[in-house]
C-alpha positions as CSV (number, residue, x, y, z in Angstrom):
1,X,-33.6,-19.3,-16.7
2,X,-36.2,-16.7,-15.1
3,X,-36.7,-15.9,-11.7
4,X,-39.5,-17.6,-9.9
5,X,-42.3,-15.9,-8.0
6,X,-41.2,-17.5,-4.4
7,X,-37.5,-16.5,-4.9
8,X,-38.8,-13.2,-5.0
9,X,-41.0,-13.0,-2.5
10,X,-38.5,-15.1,0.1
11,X,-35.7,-12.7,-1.2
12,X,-37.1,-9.3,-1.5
13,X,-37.9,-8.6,2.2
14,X,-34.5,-9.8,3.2
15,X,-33.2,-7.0,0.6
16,X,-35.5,-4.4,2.2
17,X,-33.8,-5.5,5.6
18,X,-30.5,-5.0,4.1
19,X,-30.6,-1.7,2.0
20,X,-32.9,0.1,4.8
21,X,-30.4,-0.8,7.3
22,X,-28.2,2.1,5.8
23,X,-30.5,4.5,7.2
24,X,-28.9,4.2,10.6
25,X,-25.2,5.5,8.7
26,X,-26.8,8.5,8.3
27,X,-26.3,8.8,12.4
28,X,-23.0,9.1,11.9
29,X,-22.7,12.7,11.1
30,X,-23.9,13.6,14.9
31,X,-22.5,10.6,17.2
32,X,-18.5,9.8,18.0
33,X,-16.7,6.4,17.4
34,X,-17.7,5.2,21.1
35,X,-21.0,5.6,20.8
36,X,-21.4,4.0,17.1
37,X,-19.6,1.3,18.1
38,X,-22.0,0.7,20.6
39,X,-24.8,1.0,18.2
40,X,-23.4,-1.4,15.9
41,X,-22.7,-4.3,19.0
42,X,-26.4,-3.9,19.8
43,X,-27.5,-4.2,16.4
44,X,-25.3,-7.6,16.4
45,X,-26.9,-9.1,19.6
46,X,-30.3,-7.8,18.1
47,X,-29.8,-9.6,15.1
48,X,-28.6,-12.9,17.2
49,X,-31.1,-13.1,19.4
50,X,-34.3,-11.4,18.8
51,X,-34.8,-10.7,14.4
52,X,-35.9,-14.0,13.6
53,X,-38.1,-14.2,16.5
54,X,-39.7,-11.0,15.8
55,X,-40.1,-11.9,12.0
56,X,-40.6,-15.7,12.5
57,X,-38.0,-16.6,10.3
58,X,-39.2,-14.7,7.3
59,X,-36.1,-13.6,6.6
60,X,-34.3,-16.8,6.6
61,X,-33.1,-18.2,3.1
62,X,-35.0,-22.0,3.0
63,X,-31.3,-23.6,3.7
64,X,-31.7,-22.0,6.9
65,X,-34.6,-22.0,8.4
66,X,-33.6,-25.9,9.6
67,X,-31.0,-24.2,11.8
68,X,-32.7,-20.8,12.2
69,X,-30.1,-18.8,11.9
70,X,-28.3,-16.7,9.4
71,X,-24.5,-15.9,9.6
72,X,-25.4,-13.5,6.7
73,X,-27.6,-11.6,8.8
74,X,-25.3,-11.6,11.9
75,X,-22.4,-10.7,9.5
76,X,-23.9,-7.4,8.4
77,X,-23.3,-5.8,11.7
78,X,-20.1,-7.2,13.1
79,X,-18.7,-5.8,10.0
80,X,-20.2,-2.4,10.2
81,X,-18.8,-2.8,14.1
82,X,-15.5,-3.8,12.5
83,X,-15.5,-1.1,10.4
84,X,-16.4,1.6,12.8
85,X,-13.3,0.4,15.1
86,X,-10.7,0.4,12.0
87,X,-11.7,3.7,10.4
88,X,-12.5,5.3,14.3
89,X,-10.6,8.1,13.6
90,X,-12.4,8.6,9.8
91,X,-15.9,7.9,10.5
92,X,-16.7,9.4,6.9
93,X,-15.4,6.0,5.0
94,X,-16.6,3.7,7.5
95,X,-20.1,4.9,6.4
96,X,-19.1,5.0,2.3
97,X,-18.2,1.2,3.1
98,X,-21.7,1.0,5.0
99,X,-23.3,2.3,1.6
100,X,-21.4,-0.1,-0.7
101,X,-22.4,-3.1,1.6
102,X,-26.2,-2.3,1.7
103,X,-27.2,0.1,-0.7
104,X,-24.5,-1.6,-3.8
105,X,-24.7,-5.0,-2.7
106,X,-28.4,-5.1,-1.8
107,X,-29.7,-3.4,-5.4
108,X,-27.3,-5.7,-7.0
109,X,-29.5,-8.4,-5.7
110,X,-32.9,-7.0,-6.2
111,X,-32.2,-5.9,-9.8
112,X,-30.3,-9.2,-10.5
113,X,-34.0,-10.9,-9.6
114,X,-36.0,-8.5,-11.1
115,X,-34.5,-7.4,-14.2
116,X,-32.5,-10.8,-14.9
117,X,-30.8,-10.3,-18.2
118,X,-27.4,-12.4,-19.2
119,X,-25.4,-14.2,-16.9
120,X,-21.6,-13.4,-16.2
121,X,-19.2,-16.0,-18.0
122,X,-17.2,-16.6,-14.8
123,X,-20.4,-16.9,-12.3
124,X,-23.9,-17.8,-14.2
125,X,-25.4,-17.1,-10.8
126,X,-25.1,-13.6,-11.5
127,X,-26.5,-11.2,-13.2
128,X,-24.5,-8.4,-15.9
129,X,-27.6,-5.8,-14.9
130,X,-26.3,-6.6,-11.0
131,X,-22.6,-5.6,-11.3
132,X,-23.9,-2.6,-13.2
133,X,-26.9,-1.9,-10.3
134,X,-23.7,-2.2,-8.0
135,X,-21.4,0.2,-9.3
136,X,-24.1,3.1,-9.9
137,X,-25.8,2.7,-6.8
138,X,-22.9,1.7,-4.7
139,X,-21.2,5.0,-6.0
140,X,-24.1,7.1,-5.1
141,X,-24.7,5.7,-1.6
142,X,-21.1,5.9,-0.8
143,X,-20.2,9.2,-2.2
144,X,-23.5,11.1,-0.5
145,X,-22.3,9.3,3.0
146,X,-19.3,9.8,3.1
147,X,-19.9,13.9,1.8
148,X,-22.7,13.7,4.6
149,X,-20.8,12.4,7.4
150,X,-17.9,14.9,6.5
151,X,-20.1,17.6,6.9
152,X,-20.7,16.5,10.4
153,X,-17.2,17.4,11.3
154,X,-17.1,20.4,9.6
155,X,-20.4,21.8,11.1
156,X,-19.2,21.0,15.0
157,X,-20.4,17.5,14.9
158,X,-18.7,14.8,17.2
159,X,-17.7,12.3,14.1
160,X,-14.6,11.3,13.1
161,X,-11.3,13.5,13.1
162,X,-10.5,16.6,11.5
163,X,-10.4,16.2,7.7
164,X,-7.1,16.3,6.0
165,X,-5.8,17.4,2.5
166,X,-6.9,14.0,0.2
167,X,-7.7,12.6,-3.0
168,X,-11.3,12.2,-1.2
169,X,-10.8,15.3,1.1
170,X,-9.7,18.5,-1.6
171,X,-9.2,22.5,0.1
172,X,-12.4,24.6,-1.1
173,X,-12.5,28.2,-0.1
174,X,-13.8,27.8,2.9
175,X,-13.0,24.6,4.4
176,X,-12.3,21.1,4.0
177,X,-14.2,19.0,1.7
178,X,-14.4,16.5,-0.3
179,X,-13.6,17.6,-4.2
180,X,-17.2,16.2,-6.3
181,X,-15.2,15.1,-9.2
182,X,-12.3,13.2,-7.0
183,X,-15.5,11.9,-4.7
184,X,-17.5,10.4,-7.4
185,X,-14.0,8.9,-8.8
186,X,-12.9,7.3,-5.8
187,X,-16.2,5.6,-4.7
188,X,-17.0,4.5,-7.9
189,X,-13.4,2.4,-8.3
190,X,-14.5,1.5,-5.2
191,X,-18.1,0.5,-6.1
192,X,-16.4,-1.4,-9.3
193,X,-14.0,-3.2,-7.8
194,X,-16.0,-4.7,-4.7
195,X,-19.1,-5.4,-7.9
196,X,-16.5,-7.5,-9.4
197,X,-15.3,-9.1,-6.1
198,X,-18.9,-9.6,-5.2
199,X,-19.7,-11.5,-8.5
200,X,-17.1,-14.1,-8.3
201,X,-18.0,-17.5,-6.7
202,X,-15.4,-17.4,-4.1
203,X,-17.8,-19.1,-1.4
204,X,-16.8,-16.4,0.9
205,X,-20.0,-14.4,2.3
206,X,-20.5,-11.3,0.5
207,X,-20.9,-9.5,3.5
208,X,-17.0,-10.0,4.3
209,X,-15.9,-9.3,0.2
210,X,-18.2,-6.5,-0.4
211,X,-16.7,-4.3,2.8
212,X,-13.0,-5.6,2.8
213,X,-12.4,-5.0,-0.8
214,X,-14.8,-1.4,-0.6
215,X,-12.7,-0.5,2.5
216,X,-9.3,-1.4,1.2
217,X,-9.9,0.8,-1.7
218,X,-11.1,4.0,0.1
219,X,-8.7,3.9,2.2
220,X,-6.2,4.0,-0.4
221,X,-8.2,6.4,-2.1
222,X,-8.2,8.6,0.7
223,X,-4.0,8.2,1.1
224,X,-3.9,9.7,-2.3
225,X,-2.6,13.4,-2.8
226,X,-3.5,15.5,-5.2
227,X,-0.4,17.7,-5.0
228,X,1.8,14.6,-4.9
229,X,0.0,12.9,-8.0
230,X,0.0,16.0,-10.1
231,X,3.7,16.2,-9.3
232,X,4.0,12.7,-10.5
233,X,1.9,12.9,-13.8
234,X,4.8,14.4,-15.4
235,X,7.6,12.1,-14.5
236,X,5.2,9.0,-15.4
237,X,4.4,10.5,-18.8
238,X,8.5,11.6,-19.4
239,X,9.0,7.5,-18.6
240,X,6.6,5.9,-21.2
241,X,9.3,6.0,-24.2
242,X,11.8,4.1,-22.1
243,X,9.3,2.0,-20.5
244,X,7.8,1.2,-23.6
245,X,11.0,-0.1,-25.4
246,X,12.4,-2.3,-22.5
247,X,9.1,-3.9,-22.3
248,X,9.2,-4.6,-25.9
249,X,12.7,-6.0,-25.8
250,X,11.8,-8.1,-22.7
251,X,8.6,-9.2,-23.7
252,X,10.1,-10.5,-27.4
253,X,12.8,-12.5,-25.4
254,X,10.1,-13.7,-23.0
255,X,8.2,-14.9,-25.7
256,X,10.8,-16.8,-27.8
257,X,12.3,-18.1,-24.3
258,X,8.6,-19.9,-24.6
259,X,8.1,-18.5,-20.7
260,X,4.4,-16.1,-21.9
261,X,2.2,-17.4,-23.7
262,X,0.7,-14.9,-26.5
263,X,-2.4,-13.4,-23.9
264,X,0.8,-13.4,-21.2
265,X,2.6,-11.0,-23.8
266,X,0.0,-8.6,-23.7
267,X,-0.9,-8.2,-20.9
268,X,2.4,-8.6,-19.0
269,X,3.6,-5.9,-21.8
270,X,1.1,-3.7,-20.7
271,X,2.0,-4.2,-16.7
272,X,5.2,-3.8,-17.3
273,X,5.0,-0.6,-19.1
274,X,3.0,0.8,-16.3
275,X,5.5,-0.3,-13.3
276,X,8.1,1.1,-15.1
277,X,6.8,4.2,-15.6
278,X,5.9,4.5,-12.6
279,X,8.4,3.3,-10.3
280,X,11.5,3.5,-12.5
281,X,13.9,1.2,-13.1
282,X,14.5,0.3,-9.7
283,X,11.0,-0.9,-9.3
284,X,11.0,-2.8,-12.6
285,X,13.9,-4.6,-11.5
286,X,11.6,-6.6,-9.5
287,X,9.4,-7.6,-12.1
288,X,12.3,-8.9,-14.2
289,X,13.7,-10.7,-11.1
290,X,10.8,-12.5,-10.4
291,X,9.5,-13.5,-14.0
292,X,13.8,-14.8,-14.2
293,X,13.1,-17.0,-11.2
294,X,9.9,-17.8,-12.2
295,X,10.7,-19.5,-15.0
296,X,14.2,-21.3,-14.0
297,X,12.1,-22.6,-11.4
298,X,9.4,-23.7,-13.4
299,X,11.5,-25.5,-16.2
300,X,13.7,-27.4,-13.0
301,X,13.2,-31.0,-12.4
302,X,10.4,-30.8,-15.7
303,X,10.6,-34.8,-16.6
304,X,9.4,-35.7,-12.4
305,X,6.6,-33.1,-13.2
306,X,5.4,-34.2,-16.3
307,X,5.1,-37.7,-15.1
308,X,3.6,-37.1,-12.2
309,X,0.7,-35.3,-14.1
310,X,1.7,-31.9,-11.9
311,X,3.5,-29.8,-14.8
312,X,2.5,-26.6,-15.5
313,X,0.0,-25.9,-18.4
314,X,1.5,-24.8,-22.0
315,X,4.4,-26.1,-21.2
316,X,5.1,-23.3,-18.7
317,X,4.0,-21.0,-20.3
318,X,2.2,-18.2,-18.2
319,X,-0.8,-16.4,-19.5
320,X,-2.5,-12.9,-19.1
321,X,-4.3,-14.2,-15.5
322,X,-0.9,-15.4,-14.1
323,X,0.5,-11.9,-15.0
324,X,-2.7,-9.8,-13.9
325,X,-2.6,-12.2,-10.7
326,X,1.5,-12.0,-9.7
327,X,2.1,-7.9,-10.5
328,X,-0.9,-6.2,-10.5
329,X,-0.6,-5.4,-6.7
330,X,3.1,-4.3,-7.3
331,X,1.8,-1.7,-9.8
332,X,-0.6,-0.7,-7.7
333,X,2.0,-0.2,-4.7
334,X,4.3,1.6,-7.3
335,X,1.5,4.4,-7.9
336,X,1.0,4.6,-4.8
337,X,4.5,5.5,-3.8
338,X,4.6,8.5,-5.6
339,X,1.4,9.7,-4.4
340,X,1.1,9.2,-1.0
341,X,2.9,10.9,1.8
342,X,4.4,7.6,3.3
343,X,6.3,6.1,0.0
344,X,8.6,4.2,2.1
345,X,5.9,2.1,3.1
346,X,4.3,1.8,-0.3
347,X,8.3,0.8,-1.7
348,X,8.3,-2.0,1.4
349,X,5.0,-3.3,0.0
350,X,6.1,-2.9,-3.4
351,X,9.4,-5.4,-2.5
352,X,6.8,-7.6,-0.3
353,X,4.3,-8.4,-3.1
354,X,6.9,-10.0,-5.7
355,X,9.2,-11.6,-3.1
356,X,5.5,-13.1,-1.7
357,X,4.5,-14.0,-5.9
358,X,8.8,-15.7,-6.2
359,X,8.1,-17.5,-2.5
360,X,5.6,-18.9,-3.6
361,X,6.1,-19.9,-7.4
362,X,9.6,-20.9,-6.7
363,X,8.4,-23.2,-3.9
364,X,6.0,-24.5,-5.1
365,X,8.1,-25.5,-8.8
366,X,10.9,-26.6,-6.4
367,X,8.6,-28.8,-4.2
368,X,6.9,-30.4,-7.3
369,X,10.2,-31.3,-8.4
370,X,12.5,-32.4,-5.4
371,X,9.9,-32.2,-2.8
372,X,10.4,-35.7,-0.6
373,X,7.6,-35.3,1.8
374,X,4.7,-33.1,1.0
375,X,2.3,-32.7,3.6
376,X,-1.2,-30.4,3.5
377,X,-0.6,-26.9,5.5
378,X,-3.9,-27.1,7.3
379,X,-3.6,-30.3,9.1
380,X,0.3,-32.0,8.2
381,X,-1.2,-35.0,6.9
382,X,1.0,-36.2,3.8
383,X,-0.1,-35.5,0.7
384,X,0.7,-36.1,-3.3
385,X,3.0,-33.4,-4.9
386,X,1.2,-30.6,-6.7
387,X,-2.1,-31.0,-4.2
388,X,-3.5,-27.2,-3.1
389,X,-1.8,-26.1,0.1
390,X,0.3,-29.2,0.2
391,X,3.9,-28.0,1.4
392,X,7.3,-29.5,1.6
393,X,10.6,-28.8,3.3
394,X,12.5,-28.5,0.0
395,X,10.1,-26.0,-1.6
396,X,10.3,-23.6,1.8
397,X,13.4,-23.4,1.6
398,X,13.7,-22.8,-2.0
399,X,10.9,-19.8,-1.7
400,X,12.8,-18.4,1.3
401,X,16.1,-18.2,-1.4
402,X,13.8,-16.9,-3.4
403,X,11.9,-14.1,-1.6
404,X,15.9,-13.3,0.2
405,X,17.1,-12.9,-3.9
406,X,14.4,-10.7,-4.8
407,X,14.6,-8.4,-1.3
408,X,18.3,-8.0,-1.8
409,X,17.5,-6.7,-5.5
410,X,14.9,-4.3,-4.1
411,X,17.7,-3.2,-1.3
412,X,20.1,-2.7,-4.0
413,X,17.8,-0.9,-6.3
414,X,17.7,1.5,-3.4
415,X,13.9,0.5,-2.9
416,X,14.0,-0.6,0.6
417,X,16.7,-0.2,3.2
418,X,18.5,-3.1,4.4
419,X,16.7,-3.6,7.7
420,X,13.2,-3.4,6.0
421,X,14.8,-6.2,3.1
422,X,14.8,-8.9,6.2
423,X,10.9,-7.6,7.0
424,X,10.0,-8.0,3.1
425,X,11.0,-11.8,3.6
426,X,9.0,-12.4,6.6
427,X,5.9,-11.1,4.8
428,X,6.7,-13.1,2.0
429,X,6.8,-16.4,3.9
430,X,3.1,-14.6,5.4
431,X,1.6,-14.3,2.2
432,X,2.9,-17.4,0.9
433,X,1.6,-19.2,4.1
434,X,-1.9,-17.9,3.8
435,X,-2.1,-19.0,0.0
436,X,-1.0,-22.5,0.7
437,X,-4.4,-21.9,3.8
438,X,-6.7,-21.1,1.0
439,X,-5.4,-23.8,-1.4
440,X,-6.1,-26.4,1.3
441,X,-9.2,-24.7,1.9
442,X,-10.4,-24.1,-2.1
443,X,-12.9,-26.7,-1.7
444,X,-15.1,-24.7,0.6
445,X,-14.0,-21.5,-0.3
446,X,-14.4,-22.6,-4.6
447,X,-11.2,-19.6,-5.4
448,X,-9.3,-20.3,-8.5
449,X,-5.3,-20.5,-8.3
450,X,-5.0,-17.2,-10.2
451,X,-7.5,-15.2,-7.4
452,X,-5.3,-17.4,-4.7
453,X,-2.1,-15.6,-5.7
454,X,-3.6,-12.1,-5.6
455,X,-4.2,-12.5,-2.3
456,X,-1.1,-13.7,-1.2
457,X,0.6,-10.7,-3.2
458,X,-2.0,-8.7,-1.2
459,X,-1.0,-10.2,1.8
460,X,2.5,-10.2,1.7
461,X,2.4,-6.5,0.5
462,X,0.6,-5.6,3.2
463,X,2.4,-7.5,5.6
464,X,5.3,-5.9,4.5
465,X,4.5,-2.3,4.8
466,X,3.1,-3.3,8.5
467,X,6.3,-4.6,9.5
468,X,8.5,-2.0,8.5
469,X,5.9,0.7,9.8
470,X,6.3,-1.1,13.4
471,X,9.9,-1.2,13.1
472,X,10.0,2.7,12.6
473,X,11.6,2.3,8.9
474,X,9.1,3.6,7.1
């Protein structure tokens, strides 16, 4: 299906408005936190209450102009006022973020229009060429601000703090900079993975994906050490043999135990492999914890599920999504931990996202099954088992069992120490909490049950490294 002439032309100049905006991030090398922040919160009331006066309405989408008023438009800079506040003290990635949000997001548009091309299997409303305008051009805006802003600092300038020894901030000879071939890596896994968040039909504005998923990777980016990860190459390559043959074992058994399906072998082989080699043991004992409680849970009280129309799929079997969707978050914590200067934190995440994915598998298996009164998390009105965000008493309980049974194996692994295991549980009941939100909310929001428990490993991960950082154990 082409593009038609008036899409264009109503879409284009609202594309201008949005990639020339980034001109204004350039400011950011001269001016402090104070003062952008106060540029941003008069762009916002600009936008609000003057734009669409001054442009009669051109730039509204036809959906809009009955209401005259765009919460696209007054998105674009509450977030970049948002994102000046968080990173206040790192002006240089609040500005990469600005670049992936205008520049990547806005040429992702215009070359999805203009270009057209084949459509993306998960989201025909977008455009292959678009993800791929994204991550080029969203790497180049983001690398050249953030390098420009940092320069700022180093010249004298007002922005930002000092800049430290990073993955996105290397020692040169003569002063702090960013390293080019580190730069261009971390904003382009930046630029990929808000492109791919940006091109799934999650009926959340792009304006909040783009930035939250661009700023959560920079800043993890920028956490990274380069004298801590070379120090940890060589422990994660000594680990691969070992890693690789308990996967295999474990994998096999899973298999035959009929708990993965064949796609679930793969790729939760492949997962596995990784955690273990780079956590250890310790941090693999998680993963085998929670794919054991996983699937008790899911085979409980199997007869009330199947006649209810609520079981699982395949028999229980879980697939590649379900593993990409439960542990990726814990790997990622794991390679942070050893390449990062706060790896207590990054352990207390690590324990937080799988006692969040066993809260809320178990409770939700457990609620299906013996659940007497389910009611829907959003408003308490009473619901059929197995309906998104519907919650019982019976499950709860069952997921807080569960999340206490996989914190005391992280506390007994030596991940976490036994006043942080009590935090991990809290932020798994957090996590859990805001999945059973979105369920309730999936209708509006259009996220699929494997994105849904992402986030809540997300969540609970990062819920849990919050706590134990305010309660000074980390």
């Amino acid at each position: 299906m082409s593009v038609q002439p008036s899409e264009l032309r109503a879409e284009l100049p609202r594309k201008a408005v949005h990639i020339g905006s980034v001109a204004f991030a350039l400011a950011l090398r001269w001016i402090g936190p104070a003062q952008a922040a106060l540029a941003a919160g008069v762009a916002l009331l600009f936008n609000l209450l003057l734009l669409h006066r001054l442009t009669r309405r051109s730039l509204l989408r036809p959906h809009e102009r009955s209401r005259a008023f765009s919460w696209g438009i007054a998105l674009y800079p509450a977030v970049v006022l948002v994102l000046v506040l968080v990173f206040s003290r790192r002006l240089e990635l609040a500005a990469a973020v600005w670049g992936l949000l205008a520049v990547g997001d806005g040429m992702a548009a215009v070359v999805g229009l203009v270009a057209g091309g084949p459509r993306l299997p998960w989201n025909p409303a977008k455009r292959w060429l678009g993800v791929v305008a994204f991550t080029l051009w969203g790497t180049a805006a983001s690398a050249f601000l953030l390098r420009w802003t940092q320069r700022g600092v180093l010249d004298g300038g007002t922005a930002g703090s000092p800049i430290g020894a990073s993955f996105l901030a290397t020692s040169t000879a003569d002063a702090w900079l960013p390293d080019p071939v580190f730069l261009l890596l971390g904003c382009f896994v930046a630029a990929l993975a808000a492109a791919f968040a940006e091109s799934v039909d999650s009926g959340v504005d792009d304006n909040l994906v783009v930035p939250l998923v661009g700023a959560s990777v920079l800043w993890l980016a920028a956490a990274l050490e380069p004298g801590r990860l070379a120090a940890s190459a060589h422990a994660w390559s000594a680990a691969l043999v070992p890693a690789l043959a308990v996967n295999l074992v474990l994998a096999a058994l899973a298999y035959l135990a009929r708990a993965v399906s064949r796609s679930g072998v793969l790729v939760g082989l492949a997962l596995g492999i990784a955690l273990y080699a780079l956590g250890g043991a310790a941090a693999f004992s998680l993963l085998f914890a929670f794919v054991v409680l996983g699937s008790v849970a899911t085979r409980t009280g199997q007869a009330r599920k199947r006649a209810l129309g609520i079981e699982e799929a395949r028999g229980g079997r879980r697939g590649a999504a379900n593993a990409l969707a439960n542990s990726t978050t814990g790997v990622v914590c794991a390679f942070l931990a050893g390449t990062t200067g706060r790896p207590a934190l990054a352990l207390a995440a690590l324990a937080g996202a799988f006692s969040t994915a066993a809260f809320d598998t178990v409770s939700s298996e457990i609620g299906k099954a013996y659940g007497r009164r389910t009611v829907l998390v959003t408003s308490f009105r009473r619901v059929p088992p197995g309906t998104e965000g519907g919650v019982s008493l019976e499950g709860t309980l069952a997921g807080f069992l569960a999340a206490a049974l996989m914190a005391a194996v992280a506390w007994i692994a030596g991940l976490v120490a036994l006043g942080a295991a009590g935090l991990v549980v809290v932020a798994a009941f957090a996590g859990a909490t805001v999945e059973s939100y979105l369920g309730a909310l999936r209708a509006s929001t259009r996220l699929d049950n494997h994105l849904m428990n992402f986030v809540n490993t997300v969540v609970g991960a990062a819920t849990a490294a919050a706590l134990v950082s305010l309660a000074g154990l980390g």
